[in-house]
Residue frames as qw, qx, qy, qz and C-alpha x, y, z in Angstrom:
[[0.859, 0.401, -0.257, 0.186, -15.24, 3.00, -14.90],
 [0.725, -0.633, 0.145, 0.229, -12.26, 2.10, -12.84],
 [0.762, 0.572, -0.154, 0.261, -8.85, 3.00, -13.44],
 [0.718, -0.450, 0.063, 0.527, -5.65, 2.93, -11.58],
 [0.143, 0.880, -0.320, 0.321, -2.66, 5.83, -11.96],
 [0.671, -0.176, -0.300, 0.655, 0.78, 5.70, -10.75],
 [0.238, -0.949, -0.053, -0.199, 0.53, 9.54, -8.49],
 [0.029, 0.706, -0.364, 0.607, 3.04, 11.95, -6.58],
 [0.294, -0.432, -0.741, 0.421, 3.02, 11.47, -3.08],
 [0.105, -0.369, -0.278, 0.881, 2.27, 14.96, -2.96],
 [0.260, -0.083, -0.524, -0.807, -0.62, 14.75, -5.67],
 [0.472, 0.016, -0.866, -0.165, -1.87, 11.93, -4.09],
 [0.111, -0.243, -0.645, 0.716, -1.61, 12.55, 0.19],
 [0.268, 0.252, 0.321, -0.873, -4.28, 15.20, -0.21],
 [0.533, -0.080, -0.629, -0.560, -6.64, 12.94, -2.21],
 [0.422, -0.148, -0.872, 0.201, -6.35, 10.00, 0.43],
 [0.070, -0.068, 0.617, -0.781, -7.58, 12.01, 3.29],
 [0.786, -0.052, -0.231, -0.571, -11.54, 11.34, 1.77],
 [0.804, -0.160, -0.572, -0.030, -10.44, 7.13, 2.72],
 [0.411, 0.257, -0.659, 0.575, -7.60, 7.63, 5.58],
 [0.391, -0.181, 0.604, -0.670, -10.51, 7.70, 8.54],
 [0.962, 0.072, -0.141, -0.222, -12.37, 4.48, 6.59],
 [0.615, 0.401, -0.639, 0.230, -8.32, 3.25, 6.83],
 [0.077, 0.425, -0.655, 0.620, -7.47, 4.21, 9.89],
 [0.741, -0.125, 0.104, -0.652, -11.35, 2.99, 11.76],
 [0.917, 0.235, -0.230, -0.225, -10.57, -0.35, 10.35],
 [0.840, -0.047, -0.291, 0.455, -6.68, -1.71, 10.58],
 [0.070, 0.776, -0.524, 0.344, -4.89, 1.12, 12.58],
 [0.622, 0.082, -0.655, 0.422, -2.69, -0.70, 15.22],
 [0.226, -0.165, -0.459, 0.843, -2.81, 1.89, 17.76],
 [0.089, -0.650, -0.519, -0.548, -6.70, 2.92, 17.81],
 [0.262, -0.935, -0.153, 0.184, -7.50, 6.45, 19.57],
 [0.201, -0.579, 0.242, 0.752, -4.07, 7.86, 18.25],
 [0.411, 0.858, 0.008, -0.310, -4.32, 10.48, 15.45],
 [0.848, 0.289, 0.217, 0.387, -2.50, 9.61, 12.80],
 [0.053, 0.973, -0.017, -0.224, 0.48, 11.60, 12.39],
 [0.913, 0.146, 0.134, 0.358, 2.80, 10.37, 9.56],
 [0.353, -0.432, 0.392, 0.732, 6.53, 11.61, 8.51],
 [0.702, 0.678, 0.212, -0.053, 5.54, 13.37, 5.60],
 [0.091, 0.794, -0.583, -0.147, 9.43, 15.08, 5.31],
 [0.570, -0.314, 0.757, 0.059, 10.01, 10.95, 5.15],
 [0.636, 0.535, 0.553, -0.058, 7.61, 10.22, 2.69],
 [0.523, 0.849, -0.076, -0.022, 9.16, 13.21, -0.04],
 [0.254, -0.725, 0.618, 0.164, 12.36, 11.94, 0.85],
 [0.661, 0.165, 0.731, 0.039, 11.58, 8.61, -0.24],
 [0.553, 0.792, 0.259, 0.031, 9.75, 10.06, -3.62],
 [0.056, 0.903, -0.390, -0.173, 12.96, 12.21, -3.90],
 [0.341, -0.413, 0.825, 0.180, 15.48, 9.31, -4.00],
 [0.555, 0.277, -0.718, -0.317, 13.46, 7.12, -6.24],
 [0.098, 0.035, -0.953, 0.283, 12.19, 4.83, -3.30],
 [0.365, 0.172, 0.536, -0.742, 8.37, 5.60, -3.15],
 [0.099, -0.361, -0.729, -0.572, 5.55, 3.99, -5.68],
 [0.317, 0.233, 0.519, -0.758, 2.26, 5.57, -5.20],
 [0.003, -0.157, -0.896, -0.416, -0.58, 3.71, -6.74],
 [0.438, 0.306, 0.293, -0.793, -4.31, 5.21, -6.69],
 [0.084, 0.408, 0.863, 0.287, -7.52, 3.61, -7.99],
 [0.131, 0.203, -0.005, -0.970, -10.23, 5.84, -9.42],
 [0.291, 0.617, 0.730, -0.053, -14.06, 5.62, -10.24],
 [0.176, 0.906, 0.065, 0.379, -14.03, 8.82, -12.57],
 [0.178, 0.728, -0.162, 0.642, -12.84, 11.50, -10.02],
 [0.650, -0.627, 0.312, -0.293, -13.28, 9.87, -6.91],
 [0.240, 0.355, -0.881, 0.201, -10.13, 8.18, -5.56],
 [0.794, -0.355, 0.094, -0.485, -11.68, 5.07, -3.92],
 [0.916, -0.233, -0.080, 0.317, -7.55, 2.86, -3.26],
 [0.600, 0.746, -0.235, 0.167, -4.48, 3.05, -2.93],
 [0.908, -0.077, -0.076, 0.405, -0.79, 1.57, -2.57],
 [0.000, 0.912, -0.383, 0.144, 2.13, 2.87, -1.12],
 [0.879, -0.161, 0.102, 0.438, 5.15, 0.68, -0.93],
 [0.133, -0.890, 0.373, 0.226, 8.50, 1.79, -0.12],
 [0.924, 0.348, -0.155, -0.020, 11.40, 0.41, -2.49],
 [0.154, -0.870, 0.458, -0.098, 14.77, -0.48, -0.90],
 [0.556, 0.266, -0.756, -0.220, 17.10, -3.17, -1.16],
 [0.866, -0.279, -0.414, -0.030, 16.50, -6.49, 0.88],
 [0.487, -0.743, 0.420, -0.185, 18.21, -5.68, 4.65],
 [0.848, 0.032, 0.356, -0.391, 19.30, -9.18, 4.18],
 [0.612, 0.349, 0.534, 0.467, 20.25, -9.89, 0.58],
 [0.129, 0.695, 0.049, -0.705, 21.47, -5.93, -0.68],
 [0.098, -0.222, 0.761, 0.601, 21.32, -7.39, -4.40],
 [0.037, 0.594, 0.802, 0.055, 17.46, -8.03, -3.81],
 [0.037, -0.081, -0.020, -0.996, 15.41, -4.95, -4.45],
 [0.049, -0.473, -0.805, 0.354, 12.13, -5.37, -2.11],
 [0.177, -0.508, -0.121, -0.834, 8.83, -3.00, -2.59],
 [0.135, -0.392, -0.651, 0.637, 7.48, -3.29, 1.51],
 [0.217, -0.766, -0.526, -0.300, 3.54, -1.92, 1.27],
 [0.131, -0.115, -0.583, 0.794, 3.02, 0.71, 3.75],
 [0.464, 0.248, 0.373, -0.764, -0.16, 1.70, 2.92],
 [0.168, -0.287, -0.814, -0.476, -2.57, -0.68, 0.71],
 [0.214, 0.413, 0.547, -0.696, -6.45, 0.68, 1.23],
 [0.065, 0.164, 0.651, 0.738, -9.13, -0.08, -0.54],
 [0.353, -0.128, 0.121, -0.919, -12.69, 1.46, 0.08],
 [0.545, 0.044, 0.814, -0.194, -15.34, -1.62, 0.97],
 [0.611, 0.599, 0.235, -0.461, -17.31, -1.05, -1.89],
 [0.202, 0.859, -0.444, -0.156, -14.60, -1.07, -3.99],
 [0.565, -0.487, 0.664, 0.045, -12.90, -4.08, -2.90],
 [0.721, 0.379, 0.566, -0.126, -14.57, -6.66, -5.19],
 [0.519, 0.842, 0.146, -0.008, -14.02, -4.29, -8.48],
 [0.537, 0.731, -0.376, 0.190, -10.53, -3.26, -8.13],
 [0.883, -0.373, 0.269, 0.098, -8.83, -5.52, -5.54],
 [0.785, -0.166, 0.427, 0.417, -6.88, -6.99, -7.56],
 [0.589, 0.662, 0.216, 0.410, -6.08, -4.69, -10.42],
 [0.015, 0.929, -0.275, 0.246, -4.59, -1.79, -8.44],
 [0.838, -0.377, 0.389, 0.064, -2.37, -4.83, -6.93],
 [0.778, 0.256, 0.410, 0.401, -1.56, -5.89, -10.40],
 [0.213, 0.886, -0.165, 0.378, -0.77, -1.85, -11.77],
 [0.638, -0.704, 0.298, 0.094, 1.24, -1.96, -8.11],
 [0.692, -0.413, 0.479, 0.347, 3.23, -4.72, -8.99],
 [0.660, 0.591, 0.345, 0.310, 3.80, -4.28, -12.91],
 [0.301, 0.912, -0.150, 0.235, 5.23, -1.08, -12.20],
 [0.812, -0.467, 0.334, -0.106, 7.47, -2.37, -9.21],
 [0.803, -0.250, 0.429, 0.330, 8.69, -5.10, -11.28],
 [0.580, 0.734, 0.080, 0.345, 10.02, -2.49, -14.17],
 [0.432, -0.871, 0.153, -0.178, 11.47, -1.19, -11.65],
 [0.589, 0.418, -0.680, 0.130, 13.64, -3.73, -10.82],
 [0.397, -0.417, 0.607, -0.548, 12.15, -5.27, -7.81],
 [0.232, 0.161, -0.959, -0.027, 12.53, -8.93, -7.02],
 [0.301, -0.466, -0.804, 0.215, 9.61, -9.25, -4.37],
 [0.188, -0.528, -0.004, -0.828, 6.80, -7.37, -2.73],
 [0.270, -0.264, -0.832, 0.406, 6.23, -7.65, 0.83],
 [0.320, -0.421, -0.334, -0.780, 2.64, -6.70, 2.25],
 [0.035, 0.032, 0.818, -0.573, 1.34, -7.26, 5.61],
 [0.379, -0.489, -0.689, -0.377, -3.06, -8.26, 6.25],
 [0.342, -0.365, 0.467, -0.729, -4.90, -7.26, 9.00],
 [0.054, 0.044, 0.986, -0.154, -6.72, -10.29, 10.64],
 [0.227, 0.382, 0.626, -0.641, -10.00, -8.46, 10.77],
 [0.567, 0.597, 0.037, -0.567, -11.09, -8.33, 6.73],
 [0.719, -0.187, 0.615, 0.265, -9.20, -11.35, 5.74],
 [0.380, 0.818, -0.360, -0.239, -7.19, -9.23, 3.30],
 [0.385, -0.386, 0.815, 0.195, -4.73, -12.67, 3.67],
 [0.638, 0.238, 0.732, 0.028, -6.96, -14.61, 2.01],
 [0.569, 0.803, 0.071, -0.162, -6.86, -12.53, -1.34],
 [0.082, -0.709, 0.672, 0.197, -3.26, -12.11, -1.01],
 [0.371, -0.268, 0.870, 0.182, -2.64, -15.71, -1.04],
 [0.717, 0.563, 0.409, 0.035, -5.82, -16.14, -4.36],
 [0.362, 0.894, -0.262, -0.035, -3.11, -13.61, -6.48],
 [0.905, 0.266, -0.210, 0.257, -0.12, -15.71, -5.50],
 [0.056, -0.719, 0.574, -0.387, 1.42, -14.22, -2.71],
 [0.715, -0.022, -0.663, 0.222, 2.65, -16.48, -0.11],
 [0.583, -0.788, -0.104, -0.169, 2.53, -16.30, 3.91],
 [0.600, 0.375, -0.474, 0.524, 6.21, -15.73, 4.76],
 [0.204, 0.089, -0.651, 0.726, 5.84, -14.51, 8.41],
 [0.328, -0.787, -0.522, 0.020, 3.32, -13.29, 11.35],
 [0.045, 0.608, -0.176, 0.773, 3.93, -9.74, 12.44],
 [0.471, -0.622, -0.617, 0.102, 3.26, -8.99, 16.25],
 [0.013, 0.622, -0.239, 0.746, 2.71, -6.22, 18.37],
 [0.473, -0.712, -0.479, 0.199, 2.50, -5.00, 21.82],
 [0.039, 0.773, 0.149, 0.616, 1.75, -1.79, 23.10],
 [0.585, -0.075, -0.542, 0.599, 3.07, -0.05, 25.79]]
């Protein structure tokens, strides 16, 4: 049975590491470098009141989950924006809780008082195309280049 939780970061980080080489294998940007996030960012965030952490569960195995920072809109500082940084869901998994840990994501979010969630796709598991069956919209193209 699936179920979703709103988690620490610091309950949470040392769950993920079971998906974060299925994450990283798949969409990293920069493949061959070792992940090696700010975590002194990440409890700062959770300290202020600026981190959701969302986590899907089969029983006891974690098998998603959502990070999105919350801050206002660069832009518009009267908008309050959640901005994904991690969304990961396990393949198996996709199908079954896709969209519910999205929908626990954004339900808490908008109690929150956030106006909008921005989320970025990789091209290579056309995660767009789900986005845009739940009712998101395509508002830009990201690009990189490495140096």
């Amino acid at each position: 049975m699936i179920r979703y939780s709103e988690e620490s970061f610091e309950d949470l980080w040392p769950r993920m590491q079971e998906l974060i080489p299925s994450n990283m294998q798949e969409l990293s940007s920069f493949p061959g470098q070792p992940l090696d996030p700010d975590l002194d960012k990440a409890y700062q965030f959770q300290n202020e009141g600026m981190l959701v952490c969302c986590a899907a569960w089969d029983d006891d195995k974690l098998v998603g989950y959502i990070i999105d920072v919350i801050h206002p809109h660069p832009h518009y500082k009267t908008i309050r924006i959640a901005q994904t940084d991690l969304h990961f869901i396990a393949m198996d998994y996709r199908a079954k809780c896709a969209r519910g840990l999205t929908r626990f994501a954004e339900k808490i979010e908008k109690e929150m008082g956030v106006s909008a969630r921005l989320t970025r796709s990789k091209r290579v598991n056309g995660a767009g195309d789900f986005f845009k069956a739940i009712g998101y919209i395509e508002a830009e193209v990201a690009w990189v280049k490495r140096f």
